[in-house]
C-alpha positions in Angstrom: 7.8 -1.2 -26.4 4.8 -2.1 -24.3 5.1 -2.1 -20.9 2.1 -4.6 -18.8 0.9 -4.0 -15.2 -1.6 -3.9 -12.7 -3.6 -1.9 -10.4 -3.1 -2.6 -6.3 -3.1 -6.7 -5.3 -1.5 -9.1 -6.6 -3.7 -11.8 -6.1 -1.0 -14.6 -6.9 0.8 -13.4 -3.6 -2.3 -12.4 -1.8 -0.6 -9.0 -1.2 -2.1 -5.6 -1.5 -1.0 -2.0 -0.6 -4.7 -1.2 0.3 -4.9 -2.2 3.4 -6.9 0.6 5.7 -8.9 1.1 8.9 -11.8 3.2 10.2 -11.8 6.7 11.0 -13.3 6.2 14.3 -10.1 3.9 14.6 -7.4 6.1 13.6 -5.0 5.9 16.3 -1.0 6.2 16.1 -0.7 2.2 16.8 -3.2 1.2 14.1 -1.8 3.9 11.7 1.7 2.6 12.4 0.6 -1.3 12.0 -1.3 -0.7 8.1 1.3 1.5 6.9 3.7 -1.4 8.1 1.5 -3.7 6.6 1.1 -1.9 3.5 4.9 -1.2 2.9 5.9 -4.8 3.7 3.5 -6.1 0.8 4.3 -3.4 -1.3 8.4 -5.0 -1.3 6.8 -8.0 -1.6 5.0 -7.1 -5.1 7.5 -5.1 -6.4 10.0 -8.0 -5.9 7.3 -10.2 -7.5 6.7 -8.1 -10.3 10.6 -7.3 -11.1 11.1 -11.3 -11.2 7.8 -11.9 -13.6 8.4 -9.1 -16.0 6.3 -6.4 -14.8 7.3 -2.9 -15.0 4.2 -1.0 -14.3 2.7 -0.9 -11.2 -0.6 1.3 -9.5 0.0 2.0 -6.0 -3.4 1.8 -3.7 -5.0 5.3 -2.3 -4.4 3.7 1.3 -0.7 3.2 1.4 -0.8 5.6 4.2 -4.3 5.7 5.2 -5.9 8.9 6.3 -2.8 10.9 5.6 -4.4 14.2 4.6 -7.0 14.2 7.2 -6.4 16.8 10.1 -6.8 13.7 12.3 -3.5 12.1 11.7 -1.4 11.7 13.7 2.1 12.2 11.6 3.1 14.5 9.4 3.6 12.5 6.2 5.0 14.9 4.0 
């Protein structure tokens, strides 16, 4: 069985889990608004890809941006 996918965007929806900020910009309201960001397009893709066939999928390093630096603001684990 092969299995297709693809790495982060999906350019036919213009939706990408990769969206980040600055570290000099890493406050709780701009963390809160990518990880948002990045969660509402990731649904959106994985709803794409289950209606076209796709069953692999590589989920961006900045889903939760800056989540292991001593600097954030949340525990993520």
């Amino acid at each position: 069985m092969i299995r297709l996918g693809y790495p982060c965007e999906n350019l036919t929806l213009g939706a990408s889990t990769n969206h980040t900020l600055r570290l000099a910009s890493l406050t709780e309201e701009r963390v809160r608004a990518k990880v948002a960001e990045n969660l509402c397009d990731l649904e959106r893709i994985l709803r794409w890809n289950a209606s076209h066939g796709f069953g692999l999928f590589r989920i961006g390093q900045h889903l939760i941006p800056f989540a292991s630096h001593p600097a954030f603001p949340y525990p993520w684990e």
